[in-house]
C-alpha positions in Angstrom: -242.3 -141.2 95.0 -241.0 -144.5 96.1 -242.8 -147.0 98.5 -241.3 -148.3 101.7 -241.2 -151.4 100.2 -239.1 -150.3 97.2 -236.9 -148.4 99.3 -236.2 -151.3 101.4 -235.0 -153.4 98.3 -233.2 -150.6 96.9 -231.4 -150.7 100.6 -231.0 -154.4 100.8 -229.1 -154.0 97.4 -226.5 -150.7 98.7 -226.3 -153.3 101.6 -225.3 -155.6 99.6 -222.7 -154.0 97.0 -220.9 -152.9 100.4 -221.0 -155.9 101.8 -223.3 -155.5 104.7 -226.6 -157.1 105.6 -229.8 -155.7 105.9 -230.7 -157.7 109.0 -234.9 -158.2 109.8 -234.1 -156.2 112.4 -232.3 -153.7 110.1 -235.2 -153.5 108.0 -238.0 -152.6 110.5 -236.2 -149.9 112.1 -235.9 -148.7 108.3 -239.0 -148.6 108.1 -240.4 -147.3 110.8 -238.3 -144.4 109.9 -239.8 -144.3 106.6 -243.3 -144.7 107.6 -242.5 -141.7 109.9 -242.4 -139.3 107.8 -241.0 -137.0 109.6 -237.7 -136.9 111.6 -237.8 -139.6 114.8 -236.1 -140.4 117.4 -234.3 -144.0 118.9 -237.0 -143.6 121.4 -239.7 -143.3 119.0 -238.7 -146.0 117.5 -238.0 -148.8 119.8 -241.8 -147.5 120.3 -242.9 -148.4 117.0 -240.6 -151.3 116.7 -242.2 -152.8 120.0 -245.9 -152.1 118.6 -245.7 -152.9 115.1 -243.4 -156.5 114.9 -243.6 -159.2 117.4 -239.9 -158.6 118.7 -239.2 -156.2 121.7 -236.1 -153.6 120.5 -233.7 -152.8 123.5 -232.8 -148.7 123.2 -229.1 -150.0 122.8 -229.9 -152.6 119.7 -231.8 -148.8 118.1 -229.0 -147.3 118.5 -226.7 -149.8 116.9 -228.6 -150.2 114.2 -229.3 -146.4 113.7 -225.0 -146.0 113.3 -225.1 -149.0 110.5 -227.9 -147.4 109.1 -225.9 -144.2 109.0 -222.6 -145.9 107.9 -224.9 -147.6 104.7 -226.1 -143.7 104.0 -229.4 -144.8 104.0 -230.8 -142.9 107.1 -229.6 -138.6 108.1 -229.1 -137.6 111.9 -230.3 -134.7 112.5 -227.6 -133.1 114.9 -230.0 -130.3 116.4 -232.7 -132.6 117.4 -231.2 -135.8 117.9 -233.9 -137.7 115.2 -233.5 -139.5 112.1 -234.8 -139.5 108.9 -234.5 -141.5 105.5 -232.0 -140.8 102.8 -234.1 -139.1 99.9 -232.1 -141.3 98.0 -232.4 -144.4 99.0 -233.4 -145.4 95.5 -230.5 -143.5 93.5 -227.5 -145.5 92.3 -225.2 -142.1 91.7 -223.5 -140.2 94.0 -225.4 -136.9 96.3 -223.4 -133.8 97.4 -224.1 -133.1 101.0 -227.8 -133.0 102.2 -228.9 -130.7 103.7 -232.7 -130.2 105.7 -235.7 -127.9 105.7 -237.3 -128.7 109.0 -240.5 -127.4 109.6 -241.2 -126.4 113.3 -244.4 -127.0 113.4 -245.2 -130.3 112.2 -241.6 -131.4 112.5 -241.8 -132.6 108.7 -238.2 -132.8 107.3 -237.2 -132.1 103.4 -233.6 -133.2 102.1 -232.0 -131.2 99.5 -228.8 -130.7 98.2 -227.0 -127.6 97.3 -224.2 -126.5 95.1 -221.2 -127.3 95.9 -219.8 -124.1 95.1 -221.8 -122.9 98.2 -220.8 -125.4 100.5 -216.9 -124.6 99.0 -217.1 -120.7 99.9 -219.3 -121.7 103.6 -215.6 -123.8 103.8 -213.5 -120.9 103.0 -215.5 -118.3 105.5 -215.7 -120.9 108.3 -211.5 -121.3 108.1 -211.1 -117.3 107.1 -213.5 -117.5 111.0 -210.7 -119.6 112.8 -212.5 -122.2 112.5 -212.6 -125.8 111.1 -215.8 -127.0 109.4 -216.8 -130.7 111.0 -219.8 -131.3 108.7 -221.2 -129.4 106.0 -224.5 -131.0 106.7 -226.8 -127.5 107.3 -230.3 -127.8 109.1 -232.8 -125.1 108.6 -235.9 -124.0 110.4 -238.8 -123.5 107.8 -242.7 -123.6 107.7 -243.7 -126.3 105.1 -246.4 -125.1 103.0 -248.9 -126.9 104.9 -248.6 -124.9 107.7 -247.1 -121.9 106.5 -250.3 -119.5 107.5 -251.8 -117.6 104.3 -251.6 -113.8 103.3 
């Protein structure tokens, strides 16, 4: 598993192939979201922001930097709790099909994986067949992590 500092170059190098900056400020909202690990929230984050670097992060200046962090794919919103979380593959160079999350409700701990496209293809089909449009693939599931999933 990569380090938050490895995964912070390997971002600072996506930024820059697009074109973007990783900003200072960029970078320690990165990783406090890292360092999280678990999914966390603007809030939380101007919290750790404010405690961990000498600067003092507005909500608003989160939030910006959340949507560029979003746009860069290197952070996931999670649409049912309103939290972030890193990319997985931050340090991967090849393209991902859509992620998709195993969130654990008790300790909040967040898992990205992918599945088949051929899955996501016939979800498509069954959503339209529905009435329906699909928005975003992106599927988040409620699970018990093996660490507190209670033994038999």
């Amino acid at each position: 598993m990569a380090t938050a500092n490895e995964m912070i170059k390997h971002a600072e190098q996506k930024c820059k192939k697009s074109n973007a900056r990783l900003t200072p400020k960029r970078k320690q909202v990165l990783t406090g979201i890292i360092n999280s690990n678990k999914a966390i929230s603007a809030y939380e984050l101007a919290d750790y922001c404010n405690q961990y670097f000498d600067d003092k992060f507005p909500i608003m200046t989160i939030y910006r930097i959340l949507e560029f962090l979003e746009e860069e794919s290197l952070v996931h919103k999670l649409q049912t709790s309103n939290k972030y979380v890193a990319c997985a593959h931050i340090t991967c160079d090849h393209e991902h099909s859509v992620p998709q999350f195993l969130i654990c409700n008790q300790c909040q701990k967040v898992k990205e994986i992918h599945i088949n496209k051929n899955i996501v293809s016939e979800l498509n089909d069954n959503v339209e067949q529905a009435g329906f449009s699909m928005i975003s693939p992106q599927l988040e599931i409620n699970c018990l992590c093996s660490d507190c999933k209670p033994l038999h």
